[in-house]
C-alpha positions as CSV (number, residue, x, y, z in Angstrom):
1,X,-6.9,-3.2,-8.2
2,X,-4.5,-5.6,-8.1
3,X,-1.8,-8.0,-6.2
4,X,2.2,-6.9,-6.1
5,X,5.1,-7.7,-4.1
6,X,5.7,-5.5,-1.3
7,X,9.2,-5.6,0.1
8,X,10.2,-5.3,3.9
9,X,13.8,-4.0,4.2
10,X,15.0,-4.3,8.1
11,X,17.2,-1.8,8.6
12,X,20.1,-0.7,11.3
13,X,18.9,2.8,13.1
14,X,21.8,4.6,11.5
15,X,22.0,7.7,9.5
16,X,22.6,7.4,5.7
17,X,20.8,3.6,5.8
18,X,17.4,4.8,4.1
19,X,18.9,7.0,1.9
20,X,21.3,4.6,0.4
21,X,18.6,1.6,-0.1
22,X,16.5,5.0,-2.2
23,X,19.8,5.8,-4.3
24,X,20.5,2.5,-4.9
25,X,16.6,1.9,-6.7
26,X,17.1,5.3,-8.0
27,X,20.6,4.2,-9.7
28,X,18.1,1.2,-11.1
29,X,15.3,3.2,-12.1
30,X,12.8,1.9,-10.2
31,X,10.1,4.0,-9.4
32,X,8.4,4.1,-5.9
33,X,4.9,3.4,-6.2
34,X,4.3,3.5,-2.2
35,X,6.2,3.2,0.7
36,X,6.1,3.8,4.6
37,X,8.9,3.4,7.4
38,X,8.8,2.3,10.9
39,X,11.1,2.3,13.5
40,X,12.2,0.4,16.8
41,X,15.1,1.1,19.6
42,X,17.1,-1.2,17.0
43,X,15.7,-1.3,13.4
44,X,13.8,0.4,11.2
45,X,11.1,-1.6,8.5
46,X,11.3,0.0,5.0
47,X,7.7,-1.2,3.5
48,X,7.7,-0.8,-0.2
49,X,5.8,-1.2,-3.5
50,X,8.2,-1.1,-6.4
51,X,7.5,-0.3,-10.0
52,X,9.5,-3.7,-10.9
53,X,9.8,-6.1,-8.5
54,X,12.5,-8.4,-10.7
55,X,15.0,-5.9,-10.6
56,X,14.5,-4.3,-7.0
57,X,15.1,-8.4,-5.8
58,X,18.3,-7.8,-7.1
59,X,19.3,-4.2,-6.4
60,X,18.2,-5.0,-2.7
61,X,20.2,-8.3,-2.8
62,X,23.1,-6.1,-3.0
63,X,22.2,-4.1,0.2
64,X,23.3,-7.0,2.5
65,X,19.9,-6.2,4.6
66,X,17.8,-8.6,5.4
67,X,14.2,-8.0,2.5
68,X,11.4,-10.2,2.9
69,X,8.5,-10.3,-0.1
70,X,5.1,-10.7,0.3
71,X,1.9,-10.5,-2.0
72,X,-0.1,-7.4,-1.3
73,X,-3.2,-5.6,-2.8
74,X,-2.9,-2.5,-4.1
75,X,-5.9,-0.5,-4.4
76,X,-7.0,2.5,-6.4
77,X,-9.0,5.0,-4.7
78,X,-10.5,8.4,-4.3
79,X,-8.4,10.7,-2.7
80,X,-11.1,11.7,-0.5
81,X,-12.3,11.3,3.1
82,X,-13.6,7.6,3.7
83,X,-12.1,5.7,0.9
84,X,-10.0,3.2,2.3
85,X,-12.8,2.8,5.3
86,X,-15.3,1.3,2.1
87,X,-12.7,-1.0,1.9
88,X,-12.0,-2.3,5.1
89,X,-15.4,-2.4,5.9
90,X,-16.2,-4.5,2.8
91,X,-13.3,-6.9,4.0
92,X,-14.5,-7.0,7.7
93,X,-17.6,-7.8,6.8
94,X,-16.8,-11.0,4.7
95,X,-14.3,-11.8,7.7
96,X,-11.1,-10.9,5.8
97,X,-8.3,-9.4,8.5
98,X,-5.9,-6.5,7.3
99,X,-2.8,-7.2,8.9
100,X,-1.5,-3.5,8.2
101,X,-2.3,-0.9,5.4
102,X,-0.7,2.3,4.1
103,X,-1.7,4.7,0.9
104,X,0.2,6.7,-1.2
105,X,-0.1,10.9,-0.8
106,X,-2.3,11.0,-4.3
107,X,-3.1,14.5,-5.6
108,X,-5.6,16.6,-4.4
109,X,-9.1,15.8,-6.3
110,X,-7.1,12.8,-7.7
111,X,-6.3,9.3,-6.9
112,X,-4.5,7.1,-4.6
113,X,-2.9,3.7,-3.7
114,X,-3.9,1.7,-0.6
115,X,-1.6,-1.1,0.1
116,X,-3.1,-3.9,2.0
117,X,-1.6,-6.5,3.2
118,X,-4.6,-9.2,3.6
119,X,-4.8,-12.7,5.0
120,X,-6.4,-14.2,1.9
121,X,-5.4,-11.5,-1.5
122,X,-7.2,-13.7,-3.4
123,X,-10.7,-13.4,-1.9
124,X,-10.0,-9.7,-1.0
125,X,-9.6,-9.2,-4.3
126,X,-12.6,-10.9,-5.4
127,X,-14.9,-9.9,-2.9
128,X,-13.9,-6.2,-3.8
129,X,-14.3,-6.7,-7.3
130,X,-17.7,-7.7,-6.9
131,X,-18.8,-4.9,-4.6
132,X,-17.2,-2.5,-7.3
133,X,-19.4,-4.1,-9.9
134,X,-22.6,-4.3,-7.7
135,X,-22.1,0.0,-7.0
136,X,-21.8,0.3,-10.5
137,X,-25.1,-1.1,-11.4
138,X,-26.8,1.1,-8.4
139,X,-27.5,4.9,-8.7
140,X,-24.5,6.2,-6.3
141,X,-26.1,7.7,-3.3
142,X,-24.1,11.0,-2.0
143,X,-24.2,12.0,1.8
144,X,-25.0,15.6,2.9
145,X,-22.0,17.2,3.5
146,X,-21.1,18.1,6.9
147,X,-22.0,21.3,8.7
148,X,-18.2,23.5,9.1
149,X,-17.3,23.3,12.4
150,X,-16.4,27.0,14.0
């Protein structure tokens, strides 16, 4: 776990926009670690988690779009049913609101990225953090698995 800058590209609803912000960070080198896009009658909103965030500032710079940064918290998880409900759920119930939240595709049986964008990343981070320790120290409990539905 831990906090990142997410970048919001605003974007005309033209053809050839997204894929010349990608080629552009792929020109760079700049991996994408996650990403999601959505759209309006007028613009679209290219959300996205960068591999370095010093160099994307200045490859986007050069897009003449409007990019806002913000801190987000990226968190590893399971790549199973219910991870990133643990999470919100942890969050809800110390009264920390999740604005919006995406993941990245992760492998089967392997892991993913949840990107959160929290009111307080700070005391998201912490309060997570302590809950990861606390299951840690507790035998891990495993629910029946469902009956297949026919």
């Amino acid at each position: 776990m831990y906090v990142t800058t997410q970048f919001s590209i605003f974007m005309v609803n033209k053809p050839g926009v997204l894929a010349h912000i990608l080629g552009e960070l792929a020109k760079a080198k700049i991996n994408i670690i996650a990403m999601t896009v959505t759209d309006s009658v007028e613009h679209g909103v290219l959300r996205v988690v960068l591999d370095n965030a010093d160099l994307a500032e200045q490859i986007l710079g050069k897009t003449n779009l409007p990019v806002n940064k913000t801190e987000v918290l990226c968190v590893n998880l399971d790549n199973k049913a219910g991870a990133l409900a643990v999470v919100a759920e942890k969050l809800a119930v110390n009264h920390i609101n999740i604005s919006y939240a995406y993941c990245t595709a992760g492998a089967k049986g392997g892991r993913t990225t949840g990107i959160l964008k929290v009111a307080d990343v700070k005391k998201a981070m912490k309060i997570l953090q302590e809950n990861i320790r606390a299951s840690k120290s507790q035998p891990q409990l495993r629910r029946p698995q469902a009956n297949a539905r026919m």
